[in-house]
C-alpha positions in Angstrom: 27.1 -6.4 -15.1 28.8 -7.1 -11.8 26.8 -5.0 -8.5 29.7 -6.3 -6.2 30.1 -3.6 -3.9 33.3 -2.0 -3.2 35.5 -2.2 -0.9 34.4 1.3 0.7 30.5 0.7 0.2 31.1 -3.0 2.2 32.5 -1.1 4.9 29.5 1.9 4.8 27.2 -0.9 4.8 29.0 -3.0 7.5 29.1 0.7 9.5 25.3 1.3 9.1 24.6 -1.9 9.9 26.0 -1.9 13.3 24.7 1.6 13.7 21.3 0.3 13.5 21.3 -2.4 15.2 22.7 -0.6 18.3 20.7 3.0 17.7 17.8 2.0 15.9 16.1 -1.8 16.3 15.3 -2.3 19.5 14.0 1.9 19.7 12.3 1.7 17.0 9.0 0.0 18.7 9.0 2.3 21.2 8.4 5.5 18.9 6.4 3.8 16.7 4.0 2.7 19.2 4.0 6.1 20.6 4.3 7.9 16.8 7.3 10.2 17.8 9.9 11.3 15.7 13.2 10.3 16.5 15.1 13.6 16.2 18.0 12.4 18.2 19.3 9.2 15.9 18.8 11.4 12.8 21.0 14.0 14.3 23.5 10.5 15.4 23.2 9.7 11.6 24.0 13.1 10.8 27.0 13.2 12.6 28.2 9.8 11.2 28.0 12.0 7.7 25.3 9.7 6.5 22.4 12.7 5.9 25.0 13.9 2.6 25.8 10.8 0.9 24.6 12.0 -1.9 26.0 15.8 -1.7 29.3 17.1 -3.0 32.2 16.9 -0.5 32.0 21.1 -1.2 29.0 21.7 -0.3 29.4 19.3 3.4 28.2 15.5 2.0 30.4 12.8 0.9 29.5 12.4 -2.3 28.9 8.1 -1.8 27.0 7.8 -4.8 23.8 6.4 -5.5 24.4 2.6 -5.3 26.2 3.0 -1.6 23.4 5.0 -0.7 20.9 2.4 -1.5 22.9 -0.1 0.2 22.5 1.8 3.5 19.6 2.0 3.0 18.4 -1.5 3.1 20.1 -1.8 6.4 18.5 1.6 7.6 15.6 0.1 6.5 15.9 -3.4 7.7 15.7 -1.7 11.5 12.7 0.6 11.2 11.1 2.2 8.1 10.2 5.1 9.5 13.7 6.6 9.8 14.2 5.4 6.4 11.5 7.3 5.1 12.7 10.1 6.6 15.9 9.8 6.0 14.9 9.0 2.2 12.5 12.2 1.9 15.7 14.4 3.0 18.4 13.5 1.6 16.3 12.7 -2.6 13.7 15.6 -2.9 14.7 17.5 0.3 18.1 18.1 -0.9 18.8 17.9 -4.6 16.8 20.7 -6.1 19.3 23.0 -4.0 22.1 20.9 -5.1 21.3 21.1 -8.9 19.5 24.5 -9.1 20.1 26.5 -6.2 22.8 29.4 -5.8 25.8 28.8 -4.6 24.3 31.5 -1.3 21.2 29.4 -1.1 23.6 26.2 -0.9 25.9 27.4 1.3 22.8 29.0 3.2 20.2 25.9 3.2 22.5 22.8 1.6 25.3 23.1 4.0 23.8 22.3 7.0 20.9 19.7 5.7 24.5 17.9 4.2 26.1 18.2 7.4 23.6 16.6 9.4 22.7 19.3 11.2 18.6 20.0 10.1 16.5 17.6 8.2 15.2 19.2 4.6 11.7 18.4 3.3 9.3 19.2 -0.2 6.4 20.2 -0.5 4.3 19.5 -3.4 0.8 17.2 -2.6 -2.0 18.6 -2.2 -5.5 17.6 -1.2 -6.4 17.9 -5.1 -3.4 17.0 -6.5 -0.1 14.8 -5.9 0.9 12.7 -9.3 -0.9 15.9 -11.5 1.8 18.0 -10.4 0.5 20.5 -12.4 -3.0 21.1 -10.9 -1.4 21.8 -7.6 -3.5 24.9 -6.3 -1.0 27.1 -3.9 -0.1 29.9 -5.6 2.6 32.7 -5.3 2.2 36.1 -6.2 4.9 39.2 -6.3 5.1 41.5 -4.5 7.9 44.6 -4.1 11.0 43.0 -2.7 10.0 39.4 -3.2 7.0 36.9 -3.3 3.7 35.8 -1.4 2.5 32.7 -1.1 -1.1 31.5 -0.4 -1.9 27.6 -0.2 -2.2 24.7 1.7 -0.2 21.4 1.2 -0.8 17.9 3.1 1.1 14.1 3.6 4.7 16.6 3.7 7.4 14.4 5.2 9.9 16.4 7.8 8.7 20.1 7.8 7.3 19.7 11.1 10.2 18.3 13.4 12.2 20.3 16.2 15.0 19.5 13.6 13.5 20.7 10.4 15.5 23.4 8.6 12.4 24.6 6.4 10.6 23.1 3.2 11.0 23.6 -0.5 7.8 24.6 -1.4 6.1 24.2 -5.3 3.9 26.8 -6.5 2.6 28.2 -9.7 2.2 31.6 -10.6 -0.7 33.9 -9.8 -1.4 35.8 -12.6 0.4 35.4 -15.8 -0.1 37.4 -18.7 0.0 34.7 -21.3 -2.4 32.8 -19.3 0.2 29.8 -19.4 0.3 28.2 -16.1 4.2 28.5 -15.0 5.9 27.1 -11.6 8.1 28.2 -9.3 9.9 26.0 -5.6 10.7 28.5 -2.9 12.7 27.5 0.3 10.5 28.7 3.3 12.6 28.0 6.3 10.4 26.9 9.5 9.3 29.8 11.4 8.5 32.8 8.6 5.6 34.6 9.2 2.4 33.1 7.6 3.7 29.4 7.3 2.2 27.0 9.9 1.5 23.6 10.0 -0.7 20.9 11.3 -0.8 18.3 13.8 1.1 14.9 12.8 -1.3 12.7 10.5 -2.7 9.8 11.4 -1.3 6.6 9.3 -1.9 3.1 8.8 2.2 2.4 9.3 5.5 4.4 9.0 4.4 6.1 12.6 8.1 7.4 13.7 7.5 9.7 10.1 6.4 13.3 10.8 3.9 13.8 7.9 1.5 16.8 8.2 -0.1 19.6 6.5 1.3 22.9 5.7 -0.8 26.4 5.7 0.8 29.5 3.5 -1.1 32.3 4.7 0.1 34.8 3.2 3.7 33.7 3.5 6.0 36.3 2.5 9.5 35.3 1.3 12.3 36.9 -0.7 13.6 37.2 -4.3 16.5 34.9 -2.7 13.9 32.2 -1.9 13.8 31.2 -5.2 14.9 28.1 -6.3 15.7 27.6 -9.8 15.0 30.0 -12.8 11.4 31.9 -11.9 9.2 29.2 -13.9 10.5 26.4 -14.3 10.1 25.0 -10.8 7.9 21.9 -12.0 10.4 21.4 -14.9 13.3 21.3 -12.3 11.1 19.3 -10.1 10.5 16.4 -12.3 14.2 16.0 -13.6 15.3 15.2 -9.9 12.3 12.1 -9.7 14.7 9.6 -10.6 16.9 9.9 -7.7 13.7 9.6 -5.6 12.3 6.7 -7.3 15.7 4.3 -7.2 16.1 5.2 -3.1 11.6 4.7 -2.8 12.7 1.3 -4.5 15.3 0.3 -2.3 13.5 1.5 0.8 10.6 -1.1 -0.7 13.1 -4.2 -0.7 13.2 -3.9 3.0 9.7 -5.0 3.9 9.9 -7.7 1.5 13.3 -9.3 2.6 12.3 -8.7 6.2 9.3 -11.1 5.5 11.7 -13.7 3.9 14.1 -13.5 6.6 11.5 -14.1 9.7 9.9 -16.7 7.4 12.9 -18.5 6.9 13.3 -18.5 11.1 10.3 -19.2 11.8 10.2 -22.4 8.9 13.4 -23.6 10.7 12.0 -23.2 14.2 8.4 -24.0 14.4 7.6 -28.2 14.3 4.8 -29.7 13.3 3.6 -33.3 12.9 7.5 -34.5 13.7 9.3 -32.0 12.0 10.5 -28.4 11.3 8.1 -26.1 8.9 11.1 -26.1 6.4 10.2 -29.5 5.8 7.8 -29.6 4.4 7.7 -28.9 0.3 4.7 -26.6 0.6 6.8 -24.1 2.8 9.7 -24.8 0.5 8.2 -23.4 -2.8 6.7 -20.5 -0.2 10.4 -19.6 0.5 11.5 -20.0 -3.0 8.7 -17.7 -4.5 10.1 -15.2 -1.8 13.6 -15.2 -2.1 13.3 -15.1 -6.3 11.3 -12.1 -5.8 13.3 -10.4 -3.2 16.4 -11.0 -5.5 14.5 -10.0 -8.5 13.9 -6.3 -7.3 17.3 -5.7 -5.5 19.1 -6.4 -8.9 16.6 -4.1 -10.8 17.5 -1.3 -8.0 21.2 -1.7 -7.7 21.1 -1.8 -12.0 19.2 1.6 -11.7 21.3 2.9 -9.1 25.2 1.9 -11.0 23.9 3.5 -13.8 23.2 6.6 -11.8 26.2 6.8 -10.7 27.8 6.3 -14.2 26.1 9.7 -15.3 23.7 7.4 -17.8 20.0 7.7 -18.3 18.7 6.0 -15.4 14.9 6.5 -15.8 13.7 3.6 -17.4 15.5 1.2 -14.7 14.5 3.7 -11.6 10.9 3.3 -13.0 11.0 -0.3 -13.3 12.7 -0.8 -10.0 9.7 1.0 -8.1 7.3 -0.6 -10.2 9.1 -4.0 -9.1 8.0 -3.7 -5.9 4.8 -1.5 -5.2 2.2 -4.0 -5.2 4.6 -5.7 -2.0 2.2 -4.3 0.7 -0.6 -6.9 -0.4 1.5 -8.7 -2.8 3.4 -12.0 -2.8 6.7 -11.6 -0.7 4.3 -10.6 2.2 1.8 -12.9 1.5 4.2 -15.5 1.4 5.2 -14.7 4.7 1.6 -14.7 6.4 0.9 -18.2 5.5 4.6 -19.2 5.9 4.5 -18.2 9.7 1.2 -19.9 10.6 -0.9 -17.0 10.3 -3.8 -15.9 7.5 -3.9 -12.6 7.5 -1.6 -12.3 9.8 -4.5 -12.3 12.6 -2.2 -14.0 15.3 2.0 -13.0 14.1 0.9 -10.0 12.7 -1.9 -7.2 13.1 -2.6 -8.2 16.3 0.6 -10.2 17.1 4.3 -9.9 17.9 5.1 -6.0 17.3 8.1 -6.8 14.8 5.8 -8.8 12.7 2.5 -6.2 13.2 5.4 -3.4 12.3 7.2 -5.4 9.7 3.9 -5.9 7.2 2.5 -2.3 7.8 5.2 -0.2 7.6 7.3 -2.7 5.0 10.1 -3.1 7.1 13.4 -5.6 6.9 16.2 -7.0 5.5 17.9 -10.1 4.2 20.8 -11.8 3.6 22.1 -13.4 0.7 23.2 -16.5 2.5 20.1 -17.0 3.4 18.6 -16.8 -0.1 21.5 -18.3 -2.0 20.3 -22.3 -0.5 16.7 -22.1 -2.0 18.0 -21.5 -5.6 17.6 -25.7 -6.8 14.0 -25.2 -5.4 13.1 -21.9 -6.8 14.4 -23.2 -10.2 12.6 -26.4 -9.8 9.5 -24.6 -8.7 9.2 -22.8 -12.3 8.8 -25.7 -14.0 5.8 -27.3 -11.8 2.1 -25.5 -11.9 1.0 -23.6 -9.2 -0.5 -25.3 -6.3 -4.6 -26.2 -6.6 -6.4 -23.8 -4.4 -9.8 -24.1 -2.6 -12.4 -22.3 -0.5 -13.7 -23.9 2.2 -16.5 -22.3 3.8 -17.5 -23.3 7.5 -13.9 -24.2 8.2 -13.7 -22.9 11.6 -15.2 -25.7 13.0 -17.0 -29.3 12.2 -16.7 -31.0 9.1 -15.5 -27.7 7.3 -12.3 -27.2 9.2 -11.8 -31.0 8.6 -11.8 -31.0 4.9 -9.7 -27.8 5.3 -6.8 -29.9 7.1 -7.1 -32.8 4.4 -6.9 -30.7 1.3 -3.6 -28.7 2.7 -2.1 -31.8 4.0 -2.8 -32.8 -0.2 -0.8 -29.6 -1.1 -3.6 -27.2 -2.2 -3.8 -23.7 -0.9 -6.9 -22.4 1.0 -9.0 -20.0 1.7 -10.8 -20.6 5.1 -14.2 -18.9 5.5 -16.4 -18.5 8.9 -18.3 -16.1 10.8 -16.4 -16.2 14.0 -13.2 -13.9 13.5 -11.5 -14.6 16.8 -12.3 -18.6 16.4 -11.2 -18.2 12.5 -8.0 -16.8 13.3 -7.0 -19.7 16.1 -7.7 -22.0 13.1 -6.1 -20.1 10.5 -3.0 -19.7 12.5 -3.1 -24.1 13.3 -3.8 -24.8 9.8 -1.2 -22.4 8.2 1.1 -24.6 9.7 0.7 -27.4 7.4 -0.1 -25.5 4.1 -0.7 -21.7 1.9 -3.8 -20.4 4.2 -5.7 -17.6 3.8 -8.8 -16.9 5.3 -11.7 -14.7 4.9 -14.5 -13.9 7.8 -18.0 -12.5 6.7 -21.6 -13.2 6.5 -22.2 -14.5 3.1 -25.9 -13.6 3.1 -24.5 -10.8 1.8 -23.7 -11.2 -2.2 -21.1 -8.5 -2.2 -19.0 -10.4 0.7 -19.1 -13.5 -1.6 -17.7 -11.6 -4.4 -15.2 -10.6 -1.8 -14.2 -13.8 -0.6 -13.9 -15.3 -4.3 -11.6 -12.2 -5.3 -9.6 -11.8 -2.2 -9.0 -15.8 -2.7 -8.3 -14.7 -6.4 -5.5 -12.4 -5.7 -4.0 -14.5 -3.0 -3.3 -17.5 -4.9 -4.1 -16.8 -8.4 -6.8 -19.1 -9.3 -9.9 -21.2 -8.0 -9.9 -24.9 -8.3 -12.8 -26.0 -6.3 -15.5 -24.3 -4.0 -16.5 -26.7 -0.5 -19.6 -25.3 0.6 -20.3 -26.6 4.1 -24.0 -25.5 4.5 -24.0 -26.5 8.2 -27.5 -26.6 8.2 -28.8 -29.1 10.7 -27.6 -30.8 14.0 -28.9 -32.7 17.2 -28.7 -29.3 19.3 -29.5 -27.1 16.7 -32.8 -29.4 15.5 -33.4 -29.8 18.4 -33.7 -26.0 19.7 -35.9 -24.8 16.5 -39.6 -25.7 15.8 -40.1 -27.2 12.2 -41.0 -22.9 10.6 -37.9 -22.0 12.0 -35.8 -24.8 10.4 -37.5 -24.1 7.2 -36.7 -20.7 7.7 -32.8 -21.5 8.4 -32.9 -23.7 5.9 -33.9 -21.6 3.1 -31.5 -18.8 4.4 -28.6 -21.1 4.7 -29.4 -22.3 0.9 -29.8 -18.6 -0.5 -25.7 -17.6 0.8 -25.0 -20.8 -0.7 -26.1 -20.5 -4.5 -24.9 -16.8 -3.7 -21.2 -17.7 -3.1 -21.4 -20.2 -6.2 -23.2 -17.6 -8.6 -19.8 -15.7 -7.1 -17.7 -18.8 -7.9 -18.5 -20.1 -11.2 -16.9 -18.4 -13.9 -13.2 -19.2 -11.9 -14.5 -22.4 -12.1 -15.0 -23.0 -15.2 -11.2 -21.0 -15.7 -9.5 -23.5 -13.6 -6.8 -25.7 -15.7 -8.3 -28.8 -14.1 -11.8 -29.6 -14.0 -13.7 -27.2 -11.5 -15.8 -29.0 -8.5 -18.0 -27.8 -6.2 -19.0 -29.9 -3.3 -22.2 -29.6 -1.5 -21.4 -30.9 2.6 -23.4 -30.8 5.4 -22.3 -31.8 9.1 -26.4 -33.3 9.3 -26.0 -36.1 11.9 -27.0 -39.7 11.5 -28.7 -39.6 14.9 -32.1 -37.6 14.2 -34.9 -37.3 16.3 -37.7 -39.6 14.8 -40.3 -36.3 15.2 -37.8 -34.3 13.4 -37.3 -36.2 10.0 -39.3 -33.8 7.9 -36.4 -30.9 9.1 -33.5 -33.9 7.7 -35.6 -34.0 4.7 -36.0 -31.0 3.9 -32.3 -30.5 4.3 -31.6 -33.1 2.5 -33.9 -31.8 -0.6 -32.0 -28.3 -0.7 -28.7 -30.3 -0.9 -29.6 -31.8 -4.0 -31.2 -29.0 -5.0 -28.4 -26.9 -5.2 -25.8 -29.6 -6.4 -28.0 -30.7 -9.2 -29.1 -27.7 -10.7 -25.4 -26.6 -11.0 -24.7 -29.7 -13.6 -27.7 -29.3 -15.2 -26.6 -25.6 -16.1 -22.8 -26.3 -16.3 -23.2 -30.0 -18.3 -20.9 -29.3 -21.1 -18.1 -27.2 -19.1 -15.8 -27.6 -16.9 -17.5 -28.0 -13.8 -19.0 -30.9 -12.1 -21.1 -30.5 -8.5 -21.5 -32.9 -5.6 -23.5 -33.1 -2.6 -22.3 -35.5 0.4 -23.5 -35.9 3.9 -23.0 -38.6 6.3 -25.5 -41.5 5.0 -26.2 -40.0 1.7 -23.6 -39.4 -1.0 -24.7 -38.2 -4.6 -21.7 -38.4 -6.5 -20.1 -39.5 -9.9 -17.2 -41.5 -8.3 -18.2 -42.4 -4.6 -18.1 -45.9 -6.0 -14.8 -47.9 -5.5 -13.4 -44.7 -5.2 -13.1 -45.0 -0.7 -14.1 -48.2 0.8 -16.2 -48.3 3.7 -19.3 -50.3 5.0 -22.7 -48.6 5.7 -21.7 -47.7 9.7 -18.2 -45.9 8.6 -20.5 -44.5 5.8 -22.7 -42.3 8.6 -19.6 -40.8 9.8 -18.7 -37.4 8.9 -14.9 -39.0 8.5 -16.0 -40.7 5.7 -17.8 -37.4 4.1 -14.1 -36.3 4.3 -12.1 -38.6 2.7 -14.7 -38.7 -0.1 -14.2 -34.8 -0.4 -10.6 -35.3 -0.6 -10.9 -38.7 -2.9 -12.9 -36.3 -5.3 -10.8 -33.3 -5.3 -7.3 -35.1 -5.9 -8.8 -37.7 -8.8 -8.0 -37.0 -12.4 -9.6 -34.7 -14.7 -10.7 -37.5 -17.2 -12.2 -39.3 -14.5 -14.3 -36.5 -12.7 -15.8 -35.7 -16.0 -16.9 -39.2 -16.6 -20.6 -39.6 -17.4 -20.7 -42.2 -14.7 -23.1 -41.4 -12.1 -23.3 -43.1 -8.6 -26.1 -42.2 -5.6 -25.7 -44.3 -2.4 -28.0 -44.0 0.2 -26.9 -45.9 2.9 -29.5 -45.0 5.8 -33.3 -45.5 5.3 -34.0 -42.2 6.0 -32.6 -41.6 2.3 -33.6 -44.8 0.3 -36.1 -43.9 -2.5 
């Protein structure tokens, strides 16, 4: 099937296009940031006749169709999602229950000037108690002589509240029926009746240029020519006109998505690190590939949805599947490609607390891209299929020290991380460093806390799939920190230290033992060389829980898939330190040389890390036994 725009719907999109870059992009962070409603470039768009695209020419739209609509729409929504939304909200479920089941007075009375651009139109069905069970909504409308009264509340209603809002289409059910059969009924309650109020604008996460607030029916009395519809069947009417609504939710959705792709792609060609542009490197590559498949994926399930629409076919199916394409995007894989693509985990630096187009971009799911800029990263996207995904790791400690070290080897190798520490603010100036070289997320908590190490393992689970490998960098001992803490307190530290550690493995173990290659855990410590001769019993004792932990995890995991080491500088316990990195006894003390072993470890094959071979060096005579 060929979704080659026509000639007319290149030039609506070319049109909108300019429209928003002039009216809308460079406003847009203003009302946001303040959470206004920009009345004035919906009443622009109305004039331009795009607030009836999908009306009847008769009734004051232009009767574009569904597939030009949703190409507008991605350039709407590239700008600012907020005026999508709205604009989305009026012209699906504020509009065509009027269109399809009002009179031709209420059209002419309601439709007319909602087509013409002249008031925005909104819907009112969720509820506090209900939203997708339509049919436990609670407002109710009872009659009365000469019409109806309705008693209710409803919340999260898009556009009933704006100095441009014509009135709401309100659902109810019936108060009262003799069968006891619960039947439905939409009214049109235009802003200002007596008894219908509504709340301050709601406080939201993203989308802040979007008037969404709460709506009070006290005693709300409207007229037998406020009905909507045949009296009961307003919830039947209301759930044929969902598709519609789904296929423009869809193509609002893209927006976010191939914004993320498109500032990714500029920032990749921009940014340099270690001698070259991001885009260099393979790592970012795939990224971008992964992105731009996805991206492409969902806008050919929306504009299938939308041609057939517009051909008068059952749509349902695809308008389901297009919105399903793309609701997990918020958290899911085009933004998360994005976060570690620009440099930043998390989005700690670019985004949440960063630039405001990228802050704006990932929590109100705004953008828009190209196909020119997609159409390049097809050989890699096809190519990328046939490889596995990328090993992943957490490394814990990686904010500083040895941690943040074996964090920079292992991405410079190609695996994806998750970086763990307890500073935020010094986490996020490493995440934001690191994500240039590799797939970074990162993950700030206190793992003395078992619930945040199920948190780390599954937020590292959902970011990139699986869990390869587990570096716990105990951190337990150094000169200033032996040095500052009596031998009780050590012990104390110690013992503390160790319990978040076999807490974070318990966590770890059974994505271990799924991982397609063998499943390590390594055991670090950044324990110095240079120890006070009073304080050996403190190295010791160190030492002791090291071992402790890494060798009780291959007694209980022997015959499965995972193997544990424990390494610090002098003292390496391992199945394949031997011949596996060359160094002599004073390169040996170094925490470098911890490092490379990590990395030597990590990267060898899977037949050779489940060898029975089993190597401890001591190479200090604090350790020799």
């Amino acid at each position: 099937m060929n979704f080659a725009l026509s000639d007319e719907q290149e030039a609506l999109k070319r049109v909108v296009r300019s429209f928003a870059d002039k009216e809308i992009r460079e406003q847009a962070a203003v009302w946001n940031e303040r959470e206004e409603f920009p009345s004035e470039v919906m009443l622009k768009m109305g004039q331009m006749g795009l607030l009836g695209l999908l009306i009847p020419e008769v009734w004051g739209g232009s009767d574009a169709g569904m597939v030009a609509f949703v190409a507008a729409m991605e350039e709407i929504g590239s700008a600012d999602q907020s005026v999508a939304a709205a604009w989305n909200a009026h012209s699906t479920m504020g509009m065509l229950g009027l269109l399809h089941y009002g009179t031709d007075e209420q059209r002419e009375r309601w439709l007319r000037p909602l087509a013409e651009g002249r008031a925005i139109g909104a819907f009112g069905l969720t509820e506090p108690d209900a939203g997708s069970d339509a049919a436990g909504i609670r407002t109710v409308a009872r009659r009365i002589d000469g019409g109806w009264s309705i008693n209710g509340s409803k919340t999260f209603i898009s556009n009933a509240g704006t100095p441009i809002s014509l009135g709401v289409t309100v659902l109810a059910r019936f108060e009262g029926d003799p069968d006891g059969e619960r039947r439905y009924g939409a009214f049109f309650v235009e802003t200002g009746t007596e008894g219908y109020t509504f709340g301050q604008p709601m406080k939201k996460l993203g989308w802040h240029g979007l008037d969404n607030r709460p709506l009070f029916f006290d005693n709300c009395i409207v007229g037998e020519d406020h009905v909507v519809g045949e009296v009961g069947d307003g919830l039947r009417d209301f759930l044929s006109i969902l598709d519609p609504g789904r296929i423009s939710v869809a193509a609002l959705s893209v927006s976010p998505a191939a914004e993320c792709l498109t500032m990714s792609l500029e920032y990749a060609r921009e940014r340099e690190q270690f001698g070259r542009r991001l885009s260099g490197f393979q790592a970012i590559q795939h990224k971008l590939a992964d992105m731009a498949t996805e991206v492409e994926a969902a806008r050919l399930l929306v504009y299938s949805a939308a041609a057939k629409h517009d051909a008068g076919e059952d749509c349902r199916r695809e308008a389901a599947m297009a919105k399903l394409s793309v609701r997990r995007w918020p958290t899911g894989l085009p933004v998360r490609r994005s976060r570690s693509t620009v440099g930043s985990a998390k989005c700690v630096s670019h985004g949440w607390r960063g630039s405001i187009l990228m802050r704006r971009s990932l929590r109100s799911g705004r953008g828009r891209a190209r196909s020119s800029e997609t159409s390049s990263l097809g050989s890699s996207a096809a190519e990328m299929a046939k490889r596995p995904p990328p090993r992943s790791a957490i490394v814990t400690g990686s904010s500083r020290g040895l941690g943040h070290a074996i964090a920079a080897e292992l991405l410079g190798d190609g695996w994806a991380v998750t970086l763990h520490g307890g500073d935020e603010q010094r986490l996020a100036a490493i995440t934001e460093r690191l994500g240039a070289i590799g797939s970074v997320n990162s993950f700030a908590a206190d793992l003395r806390d078992k619930s945040a190490c199920r948190r780390l393992v599954i937020d590292h689970l959902e970011s990139f799939g699986q869990l390869d490998a587990l570096v716990v960098d105990v951190a337990m001992a150094s000169p200033a920190w032996i040095g500052a803490l009596g031998d009780d307190a050590a012990d104390e530290q110690i013992s503390m230290n160790l319990a978040s550690a076999f807490s974070l493995v318990g966590a770890a173990l059974p994505h271990l033992e799924a991982a397609a290659h063998a499943g390590r855990i390594m055991v670090v410590s950044s324990i110095a060389a240079q120890v006070p001769i009073n304080r050996l019993s403190v190295y010791s004792a160190t030492m002791a829980a090291l071992l402790s932990l890494s060798r009780s995890i291959n007694l209980e995991y022997s015959c499965r898939n995972v193997r544990s080491t424990a390494i610090t500088p002098g003292y390496i316990d391992t199945d394949l330190a031997a011949g596996g990195v060359v160094a002599d006894a004073e390169q040996m003390m170094s925490a470098d040389y911890v490092v490379q072993v990590v990395r030597f470890i990590l990267n060898a094959p899977s037949s050779l890390i489940l060898g029975e071979c089993s190597v401890t060096r001591a190479v200090s005579p604090l350790f020799e036994t």
